[in-house]
N, C-alpha and C positions, 0 to 999 in steps of 0.2 A: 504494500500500500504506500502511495504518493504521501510524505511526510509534509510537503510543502504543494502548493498550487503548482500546476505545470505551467511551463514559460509558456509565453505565444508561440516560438518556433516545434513545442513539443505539443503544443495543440493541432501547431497547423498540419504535423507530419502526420500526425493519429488520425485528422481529420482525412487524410489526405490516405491514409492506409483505407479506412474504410470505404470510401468512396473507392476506392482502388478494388476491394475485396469484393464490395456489391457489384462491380461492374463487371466483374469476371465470375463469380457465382452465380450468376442471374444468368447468365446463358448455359450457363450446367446442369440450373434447377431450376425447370420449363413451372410455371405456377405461383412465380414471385417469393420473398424472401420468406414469404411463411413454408413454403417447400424446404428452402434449406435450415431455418429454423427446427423441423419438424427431424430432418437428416442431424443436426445437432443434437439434438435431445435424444436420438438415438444413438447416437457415437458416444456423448456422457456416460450413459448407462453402460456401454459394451467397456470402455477406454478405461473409467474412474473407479464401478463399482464393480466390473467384471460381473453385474445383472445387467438383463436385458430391462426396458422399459414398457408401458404400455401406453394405451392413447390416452388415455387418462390422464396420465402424469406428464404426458408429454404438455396437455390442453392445461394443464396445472401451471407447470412452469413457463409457459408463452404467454399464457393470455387468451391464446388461439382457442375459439368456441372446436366442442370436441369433434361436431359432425365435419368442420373445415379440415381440425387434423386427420379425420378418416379418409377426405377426398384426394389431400396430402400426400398422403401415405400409400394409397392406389396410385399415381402418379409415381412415387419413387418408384412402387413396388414394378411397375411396368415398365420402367427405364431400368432396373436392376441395380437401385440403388438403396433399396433396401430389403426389409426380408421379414416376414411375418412367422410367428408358430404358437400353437394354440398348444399351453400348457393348463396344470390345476389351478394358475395362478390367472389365467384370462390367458388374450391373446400377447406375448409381447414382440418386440420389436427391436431388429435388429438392423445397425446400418452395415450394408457391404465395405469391404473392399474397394470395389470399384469409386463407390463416393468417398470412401477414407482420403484414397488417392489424389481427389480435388481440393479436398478440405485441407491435408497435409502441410501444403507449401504457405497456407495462410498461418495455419495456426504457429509454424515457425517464424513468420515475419512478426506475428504479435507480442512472442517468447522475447525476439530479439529486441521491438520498440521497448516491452516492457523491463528488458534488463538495461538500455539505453536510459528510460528515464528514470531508472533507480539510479544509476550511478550517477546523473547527472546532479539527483538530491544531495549525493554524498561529499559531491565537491563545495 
């Protein structure tokens, strides 16, 4: 966590990373950014807790009403970028491979802004 306000130039790069991330995930995930939100919330569950997720919790932590993230989720799921199975627990949800692979190169640029503006507090 940011100990101090971030400068303008550490605003303007973040600003500048996101619009840069939407512009290139938006042509990956046909259905606008609540598609790759939806691919998010399933990579957390596979990545962090090594459980998979459901549509539930997914419609939990977006915001995204639940019947949206189900039309979502048909949409990854016929691009193969995600992947359903009905367990005791409901149905959960799991993101491929294939979309890990698009998500990848982002989440390491944000790794690196965010180790960039740590240090920059330190100075």
């Amino acid at each position: 966590m940011l100990a101090l306000e971030p400068t303008i130039p550490q605003r303007r790069r973040f600003g500048l990373f996101l619009l840069s991330s939407y512009r290139e995930l938006r042509n990956v995930y046909p259905g606008g950014f609540e598609s790759f939100l939806v691919a998010i919330c399933a990579a957390m569950g596979n990545r962090l807790t090594g459980n998979p997720v459901n549509v539930s919790s997914i419609a939990q932590m977006t915001g995204i009403p639940r019947p949206t993230v189900i039309r979502k989720l048909h949409l990854l799921e016929e691009m193969g970028m995600a992947s359903r199975s009905e367990t005791g627990k409901g149905t959960m949800i799991y993101m491929t491979s294939k979309s890990w692979e698009h998500v990848r190169p982002h989440v390491a640029r944000l790794l690196e802004l965010e180790t960039e503006m740590a240090t920059a507090d330190d100075c």
